[in-house]
Short mmCIF file of the C-alpha atoms (twelve columns), coordinates in Angstrom:
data_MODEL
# 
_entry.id   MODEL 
# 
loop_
_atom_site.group_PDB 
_atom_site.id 
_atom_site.type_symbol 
_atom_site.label_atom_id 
_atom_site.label_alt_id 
_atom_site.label_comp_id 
_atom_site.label_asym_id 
_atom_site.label_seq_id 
_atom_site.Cartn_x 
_atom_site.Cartn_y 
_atom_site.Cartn_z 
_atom_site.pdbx_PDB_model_num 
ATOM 1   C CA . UNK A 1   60.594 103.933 -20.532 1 
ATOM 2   C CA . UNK A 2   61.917 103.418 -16.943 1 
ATOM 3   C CA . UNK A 3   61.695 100.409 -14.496 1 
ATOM 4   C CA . UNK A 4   57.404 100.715 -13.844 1 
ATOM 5   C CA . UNK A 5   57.292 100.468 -9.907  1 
ATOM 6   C CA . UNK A 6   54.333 98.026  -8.545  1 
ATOM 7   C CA . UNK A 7   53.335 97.605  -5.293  1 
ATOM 8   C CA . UNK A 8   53.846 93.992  -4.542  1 
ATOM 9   C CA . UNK A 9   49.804 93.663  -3.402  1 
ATOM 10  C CA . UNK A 10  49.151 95.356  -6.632  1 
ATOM 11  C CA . UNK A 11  50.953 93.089  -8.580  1 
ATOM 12  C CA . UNK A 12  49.434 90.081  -7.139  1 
ATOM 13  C CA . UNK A 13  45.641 91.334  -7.990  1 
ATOM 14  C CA . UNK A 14  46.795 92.058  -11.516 1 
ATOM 15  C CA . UNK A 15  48.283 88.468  -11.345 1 
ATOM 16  C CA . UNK A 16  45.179 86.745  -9.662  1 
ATOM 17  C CA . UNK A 17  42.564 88.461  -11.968 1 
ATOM 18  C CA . UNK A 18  44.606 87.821  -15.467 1 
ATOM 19  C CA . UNK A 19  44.510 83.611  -13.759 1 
ATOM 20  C CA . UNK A 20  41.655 83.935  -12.657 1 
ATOM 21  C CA . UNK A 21  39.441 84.226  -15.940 1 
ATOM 22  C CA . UNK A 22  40.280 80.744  -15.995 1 
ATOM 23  C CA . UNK A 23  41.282 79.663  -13.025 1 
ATOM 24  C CA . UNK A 24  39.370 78.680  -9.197  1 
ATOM 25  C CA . UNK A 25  39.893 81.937  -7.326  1 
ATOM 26  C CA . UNK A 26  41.646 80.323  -4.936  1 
ATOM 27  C CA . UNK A 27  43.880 78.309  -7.472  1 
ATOM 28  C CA . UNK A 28  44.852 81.724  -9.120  1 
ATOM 29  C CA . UNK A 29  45.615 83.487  -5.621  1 
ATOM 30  C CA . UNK A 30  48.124 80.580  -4.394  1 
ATOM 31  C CA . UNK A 31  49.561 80.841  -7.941  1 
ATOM 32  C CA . UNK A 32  50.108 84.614  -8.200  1 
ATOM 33  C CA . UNK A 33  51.829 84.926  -4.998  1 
ATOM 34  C CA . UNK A 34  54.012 82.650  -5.646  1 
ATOM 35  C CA . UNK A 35  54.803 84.562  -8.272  1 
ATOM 36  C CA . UNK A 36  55.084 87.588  -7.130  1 
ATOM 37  C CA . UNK A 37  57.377 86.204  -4.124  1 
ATOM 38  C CA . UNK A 38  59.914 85.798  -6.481  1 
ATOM 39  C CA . UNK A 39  59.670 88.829  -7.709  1 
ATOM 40  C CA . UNK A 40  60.047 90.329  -4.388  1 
ATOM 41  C CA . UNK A 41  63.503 87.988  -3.540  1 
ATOM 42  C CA . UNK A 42  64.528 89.582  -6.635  1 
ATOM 43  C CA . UNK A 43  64.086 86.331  -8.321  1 
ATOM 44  C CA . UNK A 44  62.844 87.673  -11.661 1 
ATOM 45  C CA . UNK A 45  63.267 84.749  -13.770 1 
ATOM 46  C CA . UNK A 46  60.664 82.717  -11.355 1 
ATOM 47  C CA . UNK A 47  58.976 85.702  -11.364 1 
ATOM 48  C CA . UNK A 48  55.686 87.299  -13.245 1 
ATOM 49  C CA . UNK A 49  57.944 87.104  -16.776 1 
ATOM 50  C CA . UNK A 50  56.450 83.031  -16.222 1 
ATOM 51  C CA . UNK A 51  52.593 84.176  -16.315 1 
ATOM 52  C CA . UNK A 52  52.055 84.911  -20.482 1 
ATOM 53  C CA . UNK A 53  54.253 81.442  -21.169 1 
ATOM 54  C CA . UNK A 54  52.025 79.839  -17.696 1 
ATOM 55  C CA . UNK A 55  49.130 81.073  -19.865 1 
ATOM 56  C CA . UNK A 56  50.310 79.772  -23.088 1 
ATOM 57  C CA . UNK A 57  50.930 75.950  -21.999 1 
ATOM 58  C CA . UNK A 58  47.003 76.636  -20.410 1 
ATOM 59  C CA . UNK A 59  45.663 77.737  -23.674 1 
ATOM 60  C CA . UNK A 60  47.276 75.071  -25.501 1 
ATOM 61  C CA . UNK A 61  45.494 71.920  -23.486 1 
ATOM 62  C CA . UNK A 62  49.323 71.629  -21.701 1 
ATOM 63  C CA . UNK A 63  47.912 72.445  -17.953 1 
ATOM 64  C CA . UNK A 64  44.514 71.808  -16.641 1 
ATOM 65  C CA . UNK A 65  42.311 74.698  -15.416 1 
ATOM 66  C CA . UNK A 66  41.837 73.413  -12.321 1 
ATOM 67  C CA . UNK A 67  43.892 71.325  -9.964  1 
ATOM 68  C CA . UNK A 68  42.642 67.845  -9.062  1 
ATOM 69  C CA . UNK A 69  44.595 66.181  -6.791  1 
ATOM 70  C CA . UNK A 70  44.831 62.512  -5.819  1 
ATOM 71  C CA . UNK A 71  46.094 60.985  -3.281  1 
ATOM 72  C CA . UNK A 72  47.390 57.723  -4.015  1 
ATOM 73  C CA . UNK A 73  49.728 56.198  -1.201  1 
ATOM 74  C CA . UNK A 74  49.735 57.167  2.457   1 
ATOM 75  C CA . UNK A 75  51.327 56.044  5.484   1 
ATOM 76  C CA . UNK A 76  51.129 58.003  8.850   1 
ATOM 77  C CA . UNK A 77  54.798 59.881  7.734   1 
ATOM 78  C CA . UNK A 78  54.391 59.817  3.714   1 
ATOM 79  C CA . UNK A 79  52.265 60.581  1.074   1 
ATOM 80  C CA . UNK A 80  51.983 60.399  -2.729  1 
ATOM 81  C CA . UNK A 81  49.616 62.863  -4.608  1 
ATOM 82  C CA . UNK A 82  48.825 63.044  -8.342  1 
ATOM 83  C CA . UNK A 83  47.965 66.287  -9.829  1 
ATOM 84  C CA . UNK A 84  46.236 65.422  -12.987 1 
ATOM 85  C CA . UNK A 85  48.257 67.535  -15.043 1 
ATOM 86  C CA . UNK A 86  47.390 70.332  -12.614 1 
ATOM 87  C CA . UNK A 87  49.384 73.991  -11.130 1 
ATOM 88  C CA . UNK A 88  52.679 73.205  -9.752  1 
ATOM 89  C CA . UNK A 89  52.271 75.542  -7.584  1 
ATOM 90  C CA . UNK A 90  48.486 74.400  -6.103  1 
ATOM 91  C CA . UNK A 91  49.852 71.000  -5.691  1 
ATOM 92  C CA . UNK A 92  53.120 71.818  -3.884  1 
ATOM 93  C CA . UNK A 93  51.452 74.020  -1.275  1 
ATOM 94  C CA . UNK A 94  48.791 70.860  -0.609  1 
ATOM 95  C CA . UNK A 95  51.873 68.900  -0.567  1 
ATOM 96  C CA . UNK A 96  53.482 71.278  1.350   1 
ATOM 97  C CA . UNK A 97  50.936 71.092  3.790   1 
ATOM 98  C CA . UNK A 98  50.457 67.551  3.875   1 
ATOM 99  C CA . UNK A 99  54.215 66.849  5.201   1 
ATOM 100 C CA . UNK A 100 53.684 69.985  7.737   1 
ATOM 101 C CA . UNK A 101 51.219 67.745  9.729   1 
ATOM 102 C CA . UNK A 102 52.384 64.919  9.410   1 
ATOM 103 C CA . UNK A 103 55.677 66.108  11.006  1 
ATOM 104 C CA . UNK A 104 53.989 67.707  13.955  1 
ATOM 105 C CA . UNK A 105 52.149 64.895  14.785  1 
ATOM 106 C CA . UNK A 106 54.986 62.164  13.889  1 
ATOM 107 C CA . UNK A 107 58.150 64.338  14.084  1 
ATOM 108 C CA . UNK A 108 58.868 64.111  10.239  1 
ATOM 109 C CA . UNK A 109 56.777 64.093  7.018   1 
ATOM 110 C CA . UNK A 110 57.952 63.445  3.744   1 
ATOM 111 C CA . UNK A 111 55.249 63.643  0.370   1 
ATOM 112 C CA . UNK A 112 56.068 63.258  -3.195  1 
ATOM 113 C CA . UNK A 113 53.988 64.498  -6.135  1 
ATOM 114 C CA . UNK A 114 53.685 63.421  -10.023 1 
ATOM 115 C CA . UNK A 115 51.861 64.533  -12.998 1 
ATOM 116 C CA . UNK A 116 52.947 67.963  -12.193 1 
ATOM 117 C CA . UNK A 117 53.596 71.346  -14.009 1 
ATOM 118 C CA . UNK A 118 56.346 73.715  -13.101 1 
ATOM 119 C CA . UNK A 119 55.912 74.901  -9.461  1 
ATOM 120 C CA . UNK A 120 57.609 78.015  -9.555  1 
ATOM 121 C CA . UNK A 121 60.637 79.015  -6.576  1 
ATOM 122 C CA . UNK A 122 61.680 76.455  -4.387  1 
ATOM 123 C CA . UNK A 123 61.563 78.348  -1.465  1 
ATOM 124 C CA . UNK A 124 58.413 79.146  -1.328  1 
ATOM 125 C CA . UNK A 125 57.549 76.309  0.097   1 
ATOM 126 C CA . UNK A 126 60.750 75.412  2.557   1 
ATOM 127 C CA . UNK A 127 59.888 78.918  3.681   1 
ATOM 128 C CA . UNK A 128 55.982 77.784  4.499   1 
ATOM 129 C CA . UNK A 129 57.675 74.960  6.803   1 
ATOM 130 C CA . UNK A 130 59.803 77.625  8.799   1 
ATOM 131 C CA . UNK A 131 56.605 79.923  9.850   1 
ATOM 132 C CA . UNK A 132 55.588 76.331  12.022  1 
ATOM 133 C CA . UNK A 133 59.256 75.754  14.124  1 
ATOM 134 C CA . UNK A 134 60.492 72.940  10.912  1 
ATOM 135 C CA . UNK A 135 62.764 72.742  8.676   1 
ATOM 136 C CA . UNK A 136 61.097 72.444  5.012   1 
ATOM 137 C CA . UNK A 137 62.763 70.575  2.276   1 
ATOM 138 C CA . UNK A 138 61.746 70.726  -1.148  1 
ATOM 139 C CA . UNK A 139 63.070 69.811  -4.733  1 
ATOM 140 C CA . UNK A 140 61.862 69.072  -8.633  1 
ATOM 141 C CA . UNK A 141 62.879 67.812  -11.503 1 
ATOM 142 C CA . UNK A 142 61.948 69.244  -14.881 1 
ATOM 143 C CA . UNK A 143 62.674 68.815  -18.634 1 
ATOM 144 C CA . UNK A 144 65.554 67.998  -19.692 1 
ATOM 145 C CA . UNK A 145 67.549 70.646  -21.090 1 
ATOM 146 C CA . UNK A 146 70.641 70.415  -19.157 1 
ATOM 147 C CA . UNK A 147 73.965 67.982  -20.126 1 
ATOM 148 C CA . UNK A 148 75.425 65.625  -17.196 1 
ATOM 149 C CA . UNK A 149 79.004 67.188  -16.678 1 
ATOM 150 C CA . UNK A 150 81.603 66.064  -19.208 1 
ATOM 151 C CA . UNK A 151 78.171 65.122  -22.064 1 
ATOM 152 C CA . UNK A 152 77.092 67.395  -24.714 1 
ATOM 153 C CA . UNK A 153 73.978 65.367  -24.361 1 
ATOM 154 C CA . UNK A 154 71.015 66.218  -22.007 1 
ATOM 155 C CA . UNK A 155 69.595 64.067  -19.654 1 
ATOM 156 C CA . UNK A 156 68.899 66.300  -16.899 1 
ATOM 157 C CA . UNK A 157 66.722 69.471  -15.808 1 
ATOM 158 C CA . UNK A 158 68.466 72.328  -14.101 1 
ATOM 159 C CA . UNK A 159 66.456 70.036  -10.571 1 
ATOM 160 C CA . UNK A 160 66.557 72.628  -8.116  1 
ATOM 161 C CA . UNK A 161 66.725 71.959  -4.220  1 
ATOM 162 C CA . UNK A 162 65.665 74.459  -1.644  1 
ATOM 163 C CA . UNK A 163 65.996 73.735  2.211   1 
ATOM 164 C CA . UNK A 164 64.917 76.274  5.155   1 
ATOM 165 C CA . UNK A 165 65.856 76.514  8.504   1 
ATOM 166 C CA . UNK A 166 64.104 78.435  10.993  1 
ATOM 167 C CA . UNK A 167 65.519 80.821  13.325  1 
ATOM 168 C CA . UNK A 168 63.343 81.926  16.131  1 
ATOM 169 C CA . UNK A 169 60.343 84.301  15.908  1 
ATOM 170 C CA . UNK A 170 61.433 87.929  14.652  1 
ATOM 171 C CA . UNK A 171 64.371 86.440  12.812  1 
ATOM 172 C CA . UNK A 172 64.462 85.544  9.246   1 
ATOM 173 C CA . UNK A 173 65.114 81.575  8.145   1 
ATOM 174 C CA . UNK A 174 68.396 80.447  6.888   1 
ATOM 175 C CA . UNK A 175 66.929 79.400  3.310   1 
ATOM 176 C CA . UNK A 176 69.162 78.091  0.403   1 
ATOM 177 C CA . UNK A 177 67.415 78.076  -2.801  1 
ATOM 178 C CA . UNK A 178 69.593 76.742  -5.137  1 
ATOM 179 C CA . UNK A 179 69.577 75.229  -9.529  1 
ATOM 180 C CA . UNK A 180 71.897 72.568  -10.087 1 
ATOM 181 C CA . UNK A 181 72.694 74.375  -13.118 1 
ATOM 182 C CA . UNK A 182 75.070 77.155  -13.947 1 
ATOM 183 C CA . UNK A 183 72.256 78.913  -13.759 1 
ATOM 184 C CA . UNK A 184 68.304 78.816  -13.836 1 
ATOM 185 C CA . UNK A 185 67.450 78.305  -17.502 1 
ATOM 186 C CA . UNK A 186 64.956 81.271  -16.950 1 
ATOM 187 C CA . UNK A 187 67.339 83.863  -16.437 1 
ATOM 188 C CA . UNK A 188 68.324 82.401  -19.923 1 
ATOM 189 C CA . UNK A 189 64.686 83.424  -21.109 1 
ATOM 190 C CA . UNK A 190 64.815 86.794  -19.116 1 
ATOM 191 C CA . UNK A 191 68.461 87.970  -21.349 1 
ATOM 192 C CA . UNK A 192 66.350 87.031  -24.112 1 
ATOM 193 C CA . UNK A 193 63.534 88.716  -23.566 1 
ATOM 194 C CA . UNK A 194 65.695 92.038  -22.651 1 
ATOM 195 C CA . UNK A 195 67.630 91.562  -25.196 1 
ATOM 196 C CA . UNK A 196 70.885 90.818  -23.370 1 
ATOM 197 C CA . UNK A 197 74.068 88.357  -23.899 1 
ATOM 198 C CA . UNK A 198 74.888 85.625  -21.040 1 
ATOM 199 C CA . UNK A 199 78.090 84.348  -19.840 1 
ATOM 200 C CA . UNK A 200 79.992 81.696  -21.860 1 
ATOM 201 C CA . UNK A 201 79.747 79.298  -18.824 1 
ATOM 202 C CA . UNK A 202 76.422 79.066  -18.830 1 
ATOM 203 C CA . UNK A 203 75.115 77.356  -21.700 1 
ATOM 204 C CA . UNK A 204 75.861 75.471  -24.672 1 
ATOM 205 C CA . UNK A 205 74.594 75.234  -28.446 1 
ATOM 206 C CA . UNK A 206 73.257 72.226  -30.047 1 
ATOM 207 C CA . UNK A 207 76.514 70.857  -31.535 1 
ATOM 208 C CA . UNK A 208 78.253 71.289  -27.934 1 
ATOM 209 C CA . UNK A 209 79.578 74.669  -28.120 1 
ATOM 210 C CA . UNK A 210 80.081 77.390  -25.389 1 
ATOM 211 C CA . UNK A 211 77.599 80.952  -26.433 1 
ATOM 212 C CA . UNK A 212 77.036 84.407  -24.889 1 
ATOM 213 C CA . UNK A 213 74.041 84.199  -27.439 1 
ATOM 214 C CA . UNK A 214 70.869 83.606  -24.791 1 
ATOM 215 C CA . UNK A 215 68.555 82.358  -27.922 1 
ATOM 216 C CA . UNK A 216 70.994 79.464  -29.461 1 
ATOM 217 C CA . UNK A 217 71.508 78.689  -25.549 1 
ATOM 218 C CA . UNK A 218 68.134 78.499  -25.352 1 
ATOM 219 C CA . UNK A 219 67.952 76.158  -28.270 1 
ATOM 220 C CA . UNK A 220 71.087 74.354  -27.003 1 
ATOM 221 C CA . UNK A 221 71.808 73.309  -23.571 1 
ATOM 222 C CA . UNK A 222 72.566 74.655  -20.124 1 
ATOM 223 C CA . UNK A 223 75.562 73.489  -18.685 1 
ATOM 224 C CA . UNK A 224 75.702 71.525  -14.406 1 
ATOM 225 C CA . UNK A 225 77.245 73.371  -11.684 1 
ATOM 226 C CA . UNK A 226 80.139 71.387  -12.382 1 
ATOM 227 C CA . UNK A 227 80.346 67.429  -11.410 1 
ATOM 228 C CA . UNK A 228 78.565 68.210  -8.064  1 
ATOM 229 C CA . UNK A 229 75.594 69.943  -9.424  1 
ATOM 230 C CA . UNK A 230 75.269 67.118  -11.824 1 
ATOM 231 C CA . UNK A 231 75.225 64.368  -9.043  1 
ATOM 232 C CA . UNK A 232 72.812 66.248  -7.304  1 
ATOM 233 C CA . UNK A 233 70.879 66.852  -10.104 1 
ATOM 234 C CA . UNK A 234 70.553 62.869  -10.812 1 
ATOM 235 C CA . UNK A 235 69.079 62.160  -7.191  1 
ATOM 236 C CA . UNK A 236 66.865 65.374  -7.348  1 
ATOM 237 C CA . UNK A 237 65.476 63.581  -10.637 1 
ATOM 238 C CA . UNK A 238 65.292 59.872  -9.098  1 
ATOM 239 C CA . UNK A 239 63.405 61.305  -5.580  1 
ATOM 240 C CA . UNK A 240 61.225 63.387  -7.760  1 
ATOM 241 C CA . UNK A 241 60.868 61.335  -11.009 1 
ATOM 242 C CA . UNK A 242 61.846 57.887  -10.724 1 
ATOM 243 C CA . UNK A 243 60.431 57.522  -6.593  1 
ATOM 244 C CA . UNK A 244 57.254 59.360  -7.197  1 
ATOM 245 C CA . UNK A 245 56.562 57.615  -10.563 1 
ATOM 246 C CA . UNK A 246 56.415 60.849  -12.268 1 
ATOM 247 C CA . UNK A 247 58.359 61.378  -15.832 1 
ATOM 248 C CA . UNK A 248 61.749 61.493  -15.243 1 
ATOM 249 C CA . UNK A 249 65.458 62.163  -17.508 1 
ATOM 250 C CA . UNK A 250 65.274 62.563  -20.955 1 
ATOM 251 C CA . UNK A 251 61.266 61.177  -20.660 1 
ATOM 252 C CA . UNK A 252 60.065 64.736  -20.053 1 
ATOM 253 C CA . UNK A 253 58.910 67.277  -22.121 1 
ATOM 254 C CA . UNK A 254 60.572 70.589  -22.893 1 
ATOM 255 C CA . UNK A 255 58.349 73.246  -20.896 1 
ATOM 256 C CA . UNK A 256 58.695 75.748  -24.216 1 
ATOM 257 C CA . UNK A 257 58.286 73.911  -27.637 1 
ATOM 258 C CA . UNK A 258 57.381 70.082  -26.997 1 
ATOM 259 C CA . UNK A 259 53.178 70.081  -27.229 1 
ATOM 260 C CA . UNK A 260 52.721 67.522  -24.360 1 
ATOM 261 C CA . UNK A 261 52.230 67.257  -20.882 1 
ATOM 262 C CA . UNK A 262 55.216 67.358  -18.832 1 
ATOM 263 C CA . UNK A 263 54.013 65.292  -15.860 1 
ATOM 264 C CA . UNK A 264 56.882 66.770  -12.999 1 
ATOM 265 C CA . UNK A 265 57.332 65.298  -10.139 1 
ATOM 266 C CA . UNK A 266 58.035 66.974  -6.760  1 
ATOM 267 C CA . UNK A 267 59.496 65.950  -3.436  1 
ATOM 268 C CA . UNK A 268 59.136 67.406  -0.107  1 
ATOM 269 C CA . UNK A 269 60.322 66.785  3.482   1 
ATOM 270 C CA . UNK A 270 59.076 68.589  6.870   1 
ATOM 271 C CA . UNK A 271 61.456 67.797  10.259  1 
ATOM 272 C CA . UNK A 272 59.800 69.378  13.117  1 
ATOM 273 C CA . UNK A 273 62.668 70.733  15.278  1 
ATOM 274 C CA . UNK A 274 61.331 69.074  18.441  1 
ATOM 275 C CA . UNK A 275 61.320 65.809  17.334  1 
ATOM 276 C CA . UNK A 276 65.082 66.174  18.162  1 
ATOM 277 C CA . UNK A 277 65.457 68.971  20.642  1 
ATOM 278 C CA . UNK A 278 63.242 71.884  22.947  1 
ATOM 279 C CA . UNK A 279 63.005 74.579  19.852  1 
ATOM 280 C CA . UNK A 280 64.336 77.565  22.394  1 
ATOM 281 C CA . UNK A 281 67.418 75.353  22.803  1 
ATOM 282 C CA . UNK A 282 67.412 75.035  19.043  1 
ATOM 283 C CA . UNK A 283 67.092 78.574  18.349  1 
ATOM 284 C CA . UNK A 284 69.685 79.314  20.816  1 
ATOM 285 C CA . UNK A 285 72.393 77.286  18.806  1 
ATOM 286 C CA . UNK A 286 70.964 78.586  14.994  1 
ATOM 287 C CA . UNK A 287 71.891 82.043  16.373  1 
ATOM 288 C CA . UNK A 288 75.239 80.650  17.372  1 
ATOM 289 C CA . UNK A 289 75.777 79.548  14.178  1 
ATOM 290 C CA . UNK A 290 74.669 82.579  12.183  1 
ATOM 291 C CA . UNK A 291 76.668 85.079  14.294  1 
ATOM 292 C CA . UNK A 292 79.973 82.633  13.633  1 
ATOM 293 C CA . UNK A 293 78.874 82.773  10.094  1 
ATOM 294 C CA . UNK A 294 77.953 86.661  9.703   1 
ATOM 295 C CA . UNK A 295 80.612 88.169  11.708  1 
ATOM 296 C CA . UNK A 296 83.538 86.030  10.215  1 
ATOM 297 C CA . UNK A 297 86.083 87.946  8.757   1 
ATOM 298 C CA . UNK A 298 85.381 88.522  4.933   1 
ATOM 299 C CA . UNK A 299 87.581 88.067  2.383   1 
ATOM 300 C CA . UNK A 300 89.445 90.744  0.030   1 
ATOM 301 C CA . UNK A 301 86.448 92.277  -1.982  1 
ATOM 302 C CA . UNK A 302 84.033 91.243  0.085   1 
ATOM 303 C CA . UNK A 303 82.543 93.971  2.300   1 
ATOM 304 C CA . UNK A 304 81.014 90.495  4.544   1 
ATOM 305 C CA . UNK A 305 79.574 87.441  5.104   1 
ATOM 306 C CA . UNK A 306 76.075 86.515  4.472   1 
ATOM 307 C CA . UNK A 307 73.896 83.259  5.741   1 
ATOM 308 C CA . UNK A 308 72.103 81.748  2.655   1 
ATOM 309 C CA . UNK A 309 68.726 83.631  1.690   1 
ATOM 310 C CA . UNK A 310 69.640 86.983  3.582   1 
ATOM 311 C CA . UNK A 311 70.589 88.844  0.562   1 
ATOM 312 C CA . UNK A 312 66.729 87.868  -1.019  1 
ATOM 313 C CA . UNK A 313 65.098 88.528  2.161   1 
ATOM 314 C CA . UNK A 314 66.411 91.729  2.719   1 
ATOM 315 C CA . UNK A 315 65.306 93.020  -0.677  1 
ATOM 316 C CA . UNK A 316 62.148 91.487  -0.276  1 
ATOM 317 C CA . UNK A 317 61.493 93.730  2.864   1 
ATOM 318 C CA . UNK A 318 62.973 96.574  0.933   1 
ATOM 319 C CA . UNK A 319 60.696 95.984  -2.216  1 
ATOM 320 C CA . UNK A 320 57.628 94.893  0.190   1 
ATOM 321 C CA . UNK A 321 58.077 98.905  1.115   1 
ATOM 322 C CA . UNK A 322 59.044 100.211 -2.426  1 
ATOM 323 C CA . UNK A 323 57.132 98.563  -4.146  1 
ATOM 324 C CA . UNK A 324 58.888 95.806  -7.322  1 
ATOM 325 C CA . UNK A 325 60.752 97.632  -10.407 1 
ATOM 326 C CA . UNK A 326 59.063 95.841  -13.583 1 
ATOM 327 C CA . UNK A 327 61.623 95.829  -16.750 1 
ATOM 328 C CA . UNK A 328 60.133 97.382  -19.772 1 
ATOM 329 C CA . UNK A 329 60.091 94.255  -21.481 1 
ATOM 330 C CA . UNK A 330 58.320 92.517  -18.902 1 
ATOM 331 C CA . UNK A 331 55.968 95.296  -18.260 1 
ATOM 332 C CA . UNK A 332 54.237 95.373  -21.719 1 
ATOM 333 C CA . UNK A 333 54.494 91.333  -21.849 1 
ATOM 334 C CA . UNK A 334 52.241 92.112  -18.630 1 
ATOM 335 C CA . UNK A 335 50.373 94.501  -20.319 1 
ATOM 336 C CA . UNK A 336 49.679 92.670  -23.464 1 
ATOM 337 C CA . UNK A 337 48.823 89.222  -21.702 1 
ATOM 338 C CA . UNK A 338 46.448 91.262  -19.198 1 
ATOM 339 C CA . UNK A 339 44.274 92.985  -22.414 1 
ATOM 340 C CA . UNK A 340 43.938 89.538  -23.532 1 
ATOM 341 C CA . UNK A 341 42.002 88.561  -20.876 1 
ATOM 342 C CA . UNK A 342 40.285 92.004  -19.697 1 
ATOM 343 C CA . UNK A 343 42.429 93.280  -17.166 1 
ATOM 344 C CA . UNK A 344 44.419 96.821  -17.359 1 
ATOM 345 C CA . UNK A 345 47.586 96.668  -15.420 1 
ATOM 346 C CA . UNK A 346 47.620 100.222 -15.676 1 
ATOM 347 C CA . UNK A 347 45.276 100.657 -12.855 1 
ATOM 348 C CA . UNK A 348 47.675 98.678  -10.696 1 
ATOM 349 C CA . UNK A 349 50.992 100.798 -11.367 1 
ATOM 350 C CA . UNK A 350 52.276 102.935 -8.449  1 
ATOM 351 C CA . UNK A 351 54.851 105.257 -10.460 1 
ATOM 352 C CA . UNK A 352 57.458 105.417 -12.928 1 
ATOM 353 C CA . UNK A 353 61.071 105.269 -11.987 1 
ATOM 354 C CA . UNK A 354 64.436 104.791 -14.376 1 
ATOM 355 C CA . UNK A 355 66.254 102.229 -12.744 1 
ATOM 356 C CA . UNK A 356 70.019 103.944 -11.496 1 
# 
């Protein structure tokens, strides 16, 4: 068996109706196409692979089945929400959407979030920020299962940040979406599942030693993109964790294994671009800036330059058309997890292709 080729509106039904025998319609909607997204940026790792182990934490008391937010602090440029143990995902677009009016009306808005789950890709969200002329900021911690550089011992989660620029109507954002890790720990789970090895640099075992082996990484450790992606990774955890009063460090939960409640936090900031400058003006300088970027003169081996996010969103347009190439693996996951809960993903699949 090939690559299965969904249509990305496909795949999100299939997605929304397996969540939404137990989730608010509208809960399993934000949730699926979130999911999906990534699938689309060619982000498989944050991608529909998450739904049977989403499902798993639900079934095991780990994640409410419904989101109940609360907000606890406000001011008229911050907020603080609590998600009860809620969807990542459901609380980070309210968030989201919290900081997006705040920063029209006051220029900037900045919300934080605790007693969260997992909230999927970054950029997701930054990208939500872009479609309103701001700049979207957004960042988590999560358990930890990554080492401080030069420790064998973890204190960290792989934290990622994500910030998105806009770029005038028409034009894609500049978005960087980025781990503070090697690499995302679920690309660790994706070799796994498809039964491939991982570079040496990625990960470490229990007793502190490099592997290509993706399951005693997964046991182990994943290593910081070097000493800068661990100091990032500390003030991603103390603006998530320790400001919004969230779990933070080694206080959190593994996501796969631990049986408890891994109360994230999340942090978001919204700049609307004329709070500092007339947005045609601004526009006029971003495209300055990516035409310096793009049409600088590559390097040997490099065919060019690219602006951060254009690689994703260009096979996002191309797989928006396509249609998303499912592994096998990830296919009958999908298929199995659906027939749990009484939906057929075969009704949803486009065609069959071997991936070249």
């Amino acid at each position: 068996m090939g690559d299965i080729i969904v249509p990305a509106s496909q795949l999100i039904r299939f997605t929304s109706q397996v969540l939404g025998q137990s989730l608010p319609e509208d809960e399993a909607e934000i949730i699926a196409e979130t999911l999906v997204d990534a699938d689309l940026l060619g982000v498989e790792s944050h991608g529909v692979s998450r739904l049977a182990g989403y499902l798993k934490r639900m079934e095991d008391g780990l994640i409410e089945r419904k989101t109940r937010l609360t907000l606890v602090r406000e001011t008229p440029t911050t907020a603080l929400f609590d998600a009860a143990n809620g969807w990542g995902q459901v609380a980070a677009v309210k968030a989201l959407e919290t900081a997006i009016e705040k920063a029209l009306q006051y220029g900037t808005g900045f919300v934080g979030v605790k007693n969260s789950n997992h909230f999927g890709t970054a950029s997701y969200f930054t990208r939500m920020a872009t479609e309103k002329d701001c700049i979207g900021l957004a960042m988590t911690n999560a358990s930890a299962i990554m080492v401080p550089f030069g420790s064998k011992e973890p204190s960290l989660g792989t934290n990622p940040i994500s910030i998105a620029v806009p770029t005038g109507e028409g034009r894609n954002p500049v978005v960087l979406d980025m781990a503070t890790s090697q690499v995302a720990r679920g690309k660790i789970i994706l070799a796994k599942k498809k039964g491939e090895t991982i570079p040496a640099h990625w990960a470490i075992t229990v007793n502190g030693e490099p592997t290509t082996d993706p399951v005693k990484a997964l046991e182990g450790f994943v290593l910081p993109l070097g000493p800068k992606g661990s100091g990032l990774a500390i003030m991603i955890d103390i603006l998530s964790g320790v400001l919004t009063g969230a779990l933070f460090g080694k206080q959190i939960p593994k996501m796969y294994g631990d049986q408890s409640s891994q109360q994230l936090g999340h942090f978001f900031g919204v700049i609307h671009i004329e709070a500092f400058m007339d947005k045609t003006l601004f526009y006029q300088r971003m495209q300055e800036k990516v035409q310096e970027t793009v049409n600088s003169a590559p390097m040997e081996g490099f065919d060019r330059v690219y602006m951060p996010g254009e690689i994703e969103l260009s096979r996002k347009k191309v797989r928006l058309e396509k249609g998303i190439p499912l592994p096998k693996e990830i296919y009958l996951e999908l298929k199995e997890t659906g027939s749990r809960y009484g939906v057929d993903i075969e009704k949803f699949i486009l065609s069959k292709e071997v991936k070249q």
